[in-house]
PyMOL Python script that loads the backbone (N, CA, C, O; Angstrom):
from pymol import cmd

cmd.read_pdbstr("""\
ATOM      1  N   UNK A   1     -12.681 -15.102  17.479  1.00  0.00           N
ATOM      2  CA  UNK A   1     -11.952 -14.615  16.342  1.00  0.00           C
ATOM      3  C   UNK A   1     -10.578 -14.123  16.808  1.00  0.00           C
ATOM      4  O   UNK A   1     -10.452 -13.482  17.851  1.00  0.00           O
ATOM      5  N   UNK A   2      -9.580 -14.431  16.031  1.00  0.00           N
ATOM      6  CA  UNK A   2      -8.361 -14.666  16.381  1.00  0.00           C
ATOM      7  C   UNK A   2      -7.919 -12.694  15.741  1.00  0.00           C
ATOM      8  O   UNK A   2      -8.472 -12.433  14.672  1.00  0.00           O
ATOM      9  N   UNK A   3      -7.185 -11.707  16.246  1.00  0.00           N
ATOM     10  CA  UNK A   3      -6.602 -10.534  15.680  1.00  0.00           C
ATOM     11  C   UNK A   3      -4.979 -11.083  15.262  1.00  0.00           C
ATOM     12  O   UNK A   3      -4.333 -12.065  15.628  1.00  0.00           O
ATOM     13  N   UNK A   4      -4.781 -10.339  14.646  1.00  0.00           N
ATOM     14  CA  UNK A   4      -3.330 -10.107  14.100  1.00  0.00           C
ATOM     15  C   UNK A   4      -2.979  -8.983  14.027  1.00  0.00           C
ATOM     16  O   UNK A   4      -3.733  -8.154  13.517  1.00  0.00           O
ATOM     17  N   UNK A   5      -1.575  -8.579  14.576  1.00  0.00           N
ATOM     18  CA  UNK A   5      -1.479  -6.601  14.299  1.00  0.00           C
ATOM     19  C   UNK A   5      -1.199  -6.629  13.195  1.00  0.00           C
ATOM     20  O   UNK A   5      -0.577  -7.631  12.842  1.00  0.00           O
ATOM     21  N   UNK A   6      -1.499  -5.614  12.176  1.00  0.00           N
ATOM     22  CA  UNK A   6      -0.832  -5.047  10.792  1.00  0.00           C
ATOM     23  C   UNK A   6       0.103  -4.205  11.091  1.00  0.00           C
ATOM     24  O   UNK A   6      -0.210  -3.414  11.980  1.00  0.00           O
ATOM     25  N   UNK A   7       1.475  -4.065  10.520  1.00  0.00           N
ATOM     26  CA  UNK A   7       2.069  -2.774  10.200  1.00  0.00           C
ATOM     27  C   UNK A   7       2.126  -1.630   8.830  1.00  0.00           C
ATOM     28  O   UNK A   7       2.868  -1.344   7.891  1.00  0.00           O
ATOM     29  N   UNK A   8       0.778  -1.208   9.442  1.00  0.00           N
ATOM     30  CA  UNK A   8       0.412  -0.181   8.402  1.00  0.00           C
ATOM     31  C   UNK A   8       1.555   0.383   7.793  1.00  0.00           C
ATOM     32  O   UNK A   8       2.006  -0.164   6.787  1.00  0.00           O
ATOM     33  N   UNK A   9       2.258   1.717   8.402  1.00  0.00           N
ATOM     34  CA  UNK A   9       3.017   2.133   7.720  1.00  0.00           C
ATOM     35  C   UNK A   9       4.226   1.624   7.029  1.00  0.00           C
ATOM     36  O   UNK A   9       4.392   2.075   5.895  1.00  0.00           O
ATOM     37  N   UNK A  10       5.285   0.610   7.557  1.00  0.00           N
ATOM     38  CA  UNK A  10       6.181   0.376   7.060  1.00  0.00           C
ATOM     39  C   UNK A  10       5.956  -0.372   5.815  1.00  0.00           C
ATOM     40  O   UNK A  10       6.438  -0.058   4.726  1.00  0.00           O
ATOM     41  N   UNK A  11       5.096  -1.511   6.072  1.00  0.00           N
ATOM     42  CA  UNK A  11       4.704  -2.795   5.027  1.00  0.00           C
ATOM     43  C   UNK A  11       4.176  -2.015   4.171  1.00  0.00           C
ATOM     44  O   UNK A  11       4.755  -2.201   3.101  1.00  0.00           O
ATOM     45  N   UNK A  12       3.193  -1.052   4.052  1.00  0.00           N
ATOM     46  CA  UNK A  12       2.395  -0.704   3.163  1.00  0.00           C
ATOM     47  C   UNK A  12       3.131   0.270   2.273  1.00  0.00           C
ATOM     48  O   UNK A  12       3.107   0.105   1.053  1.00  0.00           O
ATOM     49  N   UNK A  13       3.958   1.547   2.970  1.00  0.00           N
ATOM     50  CA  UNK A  13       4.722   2.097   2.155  1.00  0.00           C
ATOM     51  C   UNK A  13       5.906   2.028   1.820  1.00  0.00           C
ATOM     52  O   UNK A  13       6.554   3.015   1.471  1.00  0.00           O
ATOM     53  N   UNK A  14       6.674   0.045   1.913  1.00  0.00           N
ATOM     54  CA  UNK A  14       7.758  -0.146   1.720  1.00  0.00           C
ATOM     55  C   UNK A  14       7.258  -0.456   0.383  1.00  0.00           C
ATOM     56  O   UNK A  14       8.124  -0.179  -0.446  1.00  0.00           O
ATOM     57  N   UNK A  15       5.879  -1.064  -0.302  1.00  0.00           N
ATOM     58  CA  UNK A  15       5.194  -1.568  -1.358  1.00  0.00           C
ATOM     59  C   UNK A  15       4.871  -0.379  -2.429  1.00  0.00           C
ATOM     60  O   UNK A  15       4.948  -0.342  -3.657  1.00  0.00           O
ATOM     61  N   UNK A  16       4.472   0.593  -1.432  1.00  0.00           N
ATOM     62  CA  UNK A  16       3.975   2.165  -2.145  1.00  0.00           C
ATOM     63  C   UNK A  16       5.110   2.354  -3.031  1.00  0.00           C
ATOM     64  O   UNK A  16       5.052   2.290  -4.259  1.00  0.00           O
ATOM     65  N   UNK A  17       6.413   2.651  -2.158  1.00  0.00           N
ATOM     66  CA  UNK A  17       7.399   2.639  -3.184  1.00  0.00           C
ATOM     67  C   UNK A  17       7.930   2.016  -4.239  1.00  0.00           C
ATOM     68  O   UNK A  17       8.303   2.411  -5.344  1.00  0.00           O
ATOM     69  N   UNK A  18       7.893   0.732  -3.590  1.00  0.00           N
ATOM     70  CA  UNK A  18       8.232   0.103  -4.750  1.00  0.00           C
ATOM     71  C   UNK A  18       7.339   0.095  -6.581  1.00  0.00           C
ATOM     72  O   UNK A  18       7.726  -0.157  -7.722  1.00  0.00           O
ATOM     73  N   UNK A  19       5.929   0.553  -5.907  1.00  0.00           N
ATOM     74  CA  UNK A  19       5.350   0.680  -7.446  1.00  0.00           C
ATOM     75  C   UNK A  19       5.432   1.876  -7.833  1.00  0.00           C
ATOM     76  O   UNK A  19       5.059   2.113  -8.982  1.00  0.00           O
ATOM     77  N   UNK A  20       5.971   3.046  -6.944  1.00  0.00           N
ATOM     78  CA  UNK A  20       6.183   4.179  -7.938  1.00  0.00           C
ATOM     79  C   UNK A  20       7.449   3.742  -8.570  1.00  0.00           C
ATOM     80  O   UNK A  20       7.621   3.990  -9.764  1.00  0.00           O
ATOM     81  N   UNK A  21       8.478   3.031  -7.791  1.00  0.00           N
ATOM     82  CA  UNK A  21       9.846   2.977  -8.641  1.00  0.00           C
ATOM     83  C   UNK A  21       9.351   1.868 -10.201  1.00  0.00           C
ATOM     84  O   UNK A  21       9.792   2.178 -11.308  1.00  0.00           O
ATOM     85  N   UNK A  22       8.549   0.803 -10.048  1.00  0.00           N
ATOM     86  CA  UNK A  22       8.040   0.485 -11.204  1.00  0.00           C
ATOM     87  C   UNK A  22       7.238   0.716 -12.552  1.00  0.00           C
ATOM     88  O   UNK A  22       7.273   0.145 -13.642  1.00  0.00           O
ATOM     89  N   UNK A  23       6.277   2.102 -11.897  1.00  0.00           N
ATOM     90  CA  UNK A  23       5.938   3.113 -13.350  1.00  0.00           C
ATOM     91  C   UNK A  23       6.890   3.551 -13.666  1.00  0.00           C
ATOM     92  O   UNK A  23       7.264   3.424 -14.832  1.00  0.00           O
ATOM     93  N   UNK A  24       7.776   4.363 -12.549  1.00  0.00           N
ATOM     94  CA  UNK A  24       8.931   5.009 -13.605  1.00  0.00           C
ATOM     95  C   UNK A  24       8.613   6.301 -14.033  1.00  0.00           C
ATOM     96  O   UNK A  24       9.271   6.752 -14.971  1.00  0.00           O
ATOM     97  N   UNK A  25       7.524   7.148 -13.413  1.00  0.00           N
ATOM     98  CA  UNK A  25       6.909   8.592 -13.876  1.00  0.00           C
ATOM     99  C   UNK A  25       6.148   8.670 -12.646  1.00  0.00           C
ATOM    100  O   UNK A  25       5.728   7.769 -11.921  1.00  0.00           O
ATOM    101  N   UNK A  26       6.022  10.375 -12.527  1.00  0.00           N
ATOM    102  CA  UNK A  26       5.308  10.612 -11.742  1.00  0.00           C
ATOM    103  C   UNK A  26       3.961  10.719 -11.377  1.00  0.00           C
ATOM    104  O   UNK A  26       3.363  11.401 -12.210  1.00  0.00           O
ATOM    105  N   UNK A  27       3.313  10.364 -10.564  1.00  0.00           N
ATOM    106  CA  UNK A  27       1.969  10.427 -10.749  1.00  0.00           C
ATOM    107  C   UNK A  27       1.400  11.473  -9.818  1.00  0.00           C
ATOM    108  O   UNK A  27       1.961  12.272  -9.068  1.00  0.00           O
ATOM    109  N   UNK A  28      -0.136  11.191 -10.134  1.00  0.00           N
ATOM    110  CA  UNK A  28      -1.085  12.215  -9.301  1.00  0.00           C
ATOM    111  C   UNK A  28      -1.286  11.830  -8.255  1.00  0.00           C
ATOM    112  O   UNK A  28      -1.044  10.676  -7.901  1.00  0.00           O
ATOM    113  N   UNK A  29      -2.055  13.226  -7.123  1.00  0.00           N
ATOM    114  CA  UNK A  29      -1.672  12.332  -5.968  1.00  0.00           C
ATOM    115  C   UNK A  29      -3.006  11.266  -5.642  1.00  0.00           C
ATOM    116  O   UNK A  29      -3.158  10.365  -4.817  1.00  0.00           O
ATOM    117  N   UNK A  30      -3.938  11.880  -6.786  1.00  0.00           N
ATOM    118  CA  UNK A  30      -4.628  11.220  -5.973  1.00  0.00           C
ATOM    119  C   UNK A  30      -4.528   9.698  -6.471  1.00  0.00           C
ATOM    120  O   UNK A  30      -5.139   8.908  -5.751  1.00  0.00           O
ATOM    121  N   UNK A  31      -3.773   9.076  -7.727  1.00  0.00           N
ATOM    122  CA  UNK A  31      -3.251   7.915  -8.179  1.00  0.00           C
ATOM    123  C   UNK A  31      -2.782   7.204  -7.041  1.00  0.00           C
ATOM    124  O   UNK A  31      -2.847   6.027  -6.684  1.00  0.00           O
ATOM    125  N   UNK A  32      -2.188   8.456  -6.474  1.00  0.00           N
ATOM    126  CA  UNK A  32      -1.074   7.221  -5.489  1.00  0.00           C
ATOM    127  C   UNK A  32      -1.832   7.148  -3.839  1.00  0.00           C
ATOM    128  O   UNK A  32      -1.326   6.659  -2.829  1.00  0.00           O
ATOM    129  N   UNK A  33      -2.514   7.478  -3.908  1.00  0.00           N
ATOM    130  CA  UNK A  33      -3.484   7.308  -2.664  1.00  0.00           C
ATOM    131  C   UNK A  33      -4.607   6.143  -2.837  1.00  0.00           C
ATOM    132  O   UNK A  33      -5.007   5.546  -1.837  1.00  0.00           O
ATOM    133  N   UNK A  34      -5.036   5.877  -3.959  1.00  0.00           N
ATOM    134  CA  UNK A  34      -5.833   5.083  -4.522  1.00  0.00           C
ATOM    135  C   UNK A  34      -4.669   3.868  -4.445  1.00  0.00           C
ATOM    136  O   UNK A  34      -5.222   2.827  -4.090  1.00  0.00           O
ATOM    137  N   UNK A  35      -3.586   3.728  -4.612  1.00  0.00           N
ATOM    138  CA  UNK A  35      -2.942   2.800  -5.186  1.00  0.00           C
ATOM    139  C   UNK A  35      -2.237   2.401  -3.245  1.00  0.00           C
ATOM    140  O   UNK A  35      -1.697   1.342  -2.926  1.00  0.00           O
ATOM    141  N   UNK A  36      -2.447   3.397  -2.463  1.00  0.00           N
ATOM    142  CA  UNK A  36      -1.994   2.644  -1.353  1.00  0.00           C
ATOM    143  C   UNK A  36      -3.023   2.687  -0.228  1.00  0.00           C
ATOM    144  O   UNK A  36      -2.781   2.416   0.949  1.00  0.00           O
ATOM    145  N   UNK A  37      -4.545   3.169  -0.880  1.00  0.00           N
ATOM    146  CA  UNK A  37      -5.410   2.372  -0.225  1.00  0.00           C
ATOM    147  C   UNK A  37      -5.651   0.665  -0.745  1.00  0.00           C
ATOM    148  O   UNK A  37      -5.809  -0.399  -0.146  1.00  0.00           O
ATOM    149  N   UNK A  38      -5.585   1.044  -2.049  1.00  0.00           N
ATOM    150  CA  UNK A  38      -5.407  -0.221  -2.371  1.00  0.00           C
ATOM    151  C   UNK A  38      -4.572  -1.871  -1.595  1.00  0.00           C
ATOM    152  O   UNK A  38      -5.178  -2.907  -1.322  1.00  0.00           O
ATOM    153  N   UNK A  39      -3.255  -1.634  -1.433  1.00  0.00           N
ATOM    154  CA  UNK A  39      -2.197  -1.977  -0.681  1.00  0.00           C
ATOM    155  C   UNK A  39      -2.836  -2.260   0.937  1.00  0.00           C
ATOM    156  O   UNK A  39      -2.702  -3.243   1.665  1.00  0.00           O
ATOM    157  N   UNK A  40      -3.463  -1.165   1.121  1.00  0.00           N
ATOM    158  CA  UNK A  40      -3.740  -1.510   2.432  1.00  0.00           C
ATOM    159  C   UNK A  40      -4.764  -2.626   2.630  1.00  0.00           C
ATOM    160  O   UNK A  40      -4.779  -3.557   3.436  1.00  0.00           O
ATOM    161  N   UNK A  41      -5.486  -2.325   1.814  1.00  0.00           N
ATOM    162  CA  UNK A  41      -6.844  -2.823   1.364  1.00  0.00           C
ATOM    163  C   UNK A  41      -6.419  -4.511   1.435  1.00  0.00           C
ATOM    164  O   UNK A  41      -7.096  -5.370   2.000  1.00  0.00           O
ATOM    165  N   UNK A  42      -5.513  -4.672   0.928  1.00  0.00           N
ATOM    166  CA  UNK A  42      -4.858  -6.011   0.328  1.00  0.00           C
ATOM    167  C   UNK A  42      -4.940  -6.863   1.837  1.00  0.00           C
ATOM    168  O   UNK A  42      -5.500  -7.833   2.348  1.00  0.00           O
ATOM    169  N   UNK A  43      -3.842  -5.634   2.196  1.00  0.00           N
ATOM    170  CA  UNK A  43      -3.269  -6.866   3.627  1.00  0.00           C
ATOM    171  C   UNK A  43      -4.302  -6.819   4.713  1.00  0.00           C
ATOM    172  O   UNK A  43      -4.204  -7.612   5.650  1.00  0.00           O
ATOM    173  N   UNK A  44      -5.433  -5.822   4.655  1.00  0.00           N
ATOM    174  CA  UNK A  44      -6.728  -6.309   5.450  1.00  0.00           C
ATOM    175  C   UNK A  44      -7.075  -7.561   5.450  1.00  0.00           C
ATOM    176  O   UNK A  44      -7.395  -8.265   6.408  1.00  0.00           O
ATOM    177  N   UNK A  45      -6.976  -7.912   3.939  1.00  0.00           N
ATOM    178  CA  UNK A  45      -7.798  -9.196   3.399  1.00  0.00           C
ATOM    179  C   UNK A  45      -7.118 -10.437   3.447  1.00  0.00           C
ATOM    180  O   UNK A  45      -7.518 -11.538   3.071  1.00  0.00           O
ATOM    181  N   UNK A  46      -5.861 -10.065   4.043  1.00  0.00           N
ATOM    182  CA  UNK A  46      -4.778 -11.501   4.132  1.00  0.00           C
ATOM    183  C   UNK A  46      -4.486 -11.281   5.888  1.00  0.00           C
ATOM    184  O   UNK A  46      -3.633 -12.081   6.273  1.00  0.00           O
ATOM    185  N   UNK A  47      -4.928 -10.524   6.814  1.00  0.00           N
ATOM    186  CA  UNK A  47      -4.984 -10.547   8.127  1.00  0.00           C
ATOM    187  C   UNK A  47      -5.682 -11.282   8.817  1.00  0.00           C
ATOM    188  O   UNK A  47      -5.639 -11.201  10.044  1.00  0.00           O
TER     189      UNK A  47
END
""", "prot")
cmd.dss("prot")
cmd.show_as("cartoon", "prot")
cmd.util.cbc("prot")
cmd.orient("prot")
């Protein structure tokens, strides 16, 4: 089985941001923890 490194932080919370700048309101935190496990979650699944 072949690895690939991820870059957790940058990739994931260059995305984080970008969907808070797309609600456009602030959210909870725990919204936005859900929303960048999510994110992370993602690029697990494309690694």
């Amino acid at each position: 089985m072949e690895t690939k490194p991820i870059i957790y932080g940058e990739t994931a919370l260059n995305k984080l941001v970008e969907w808070l700048r797309i609600t456009g309101k602030p959210q909870k935190i725990e919204t936005v923890v859900q929303e960048y496990l999510r994110i992370l979650h993602k690029y697990m699944r494309e690694g």
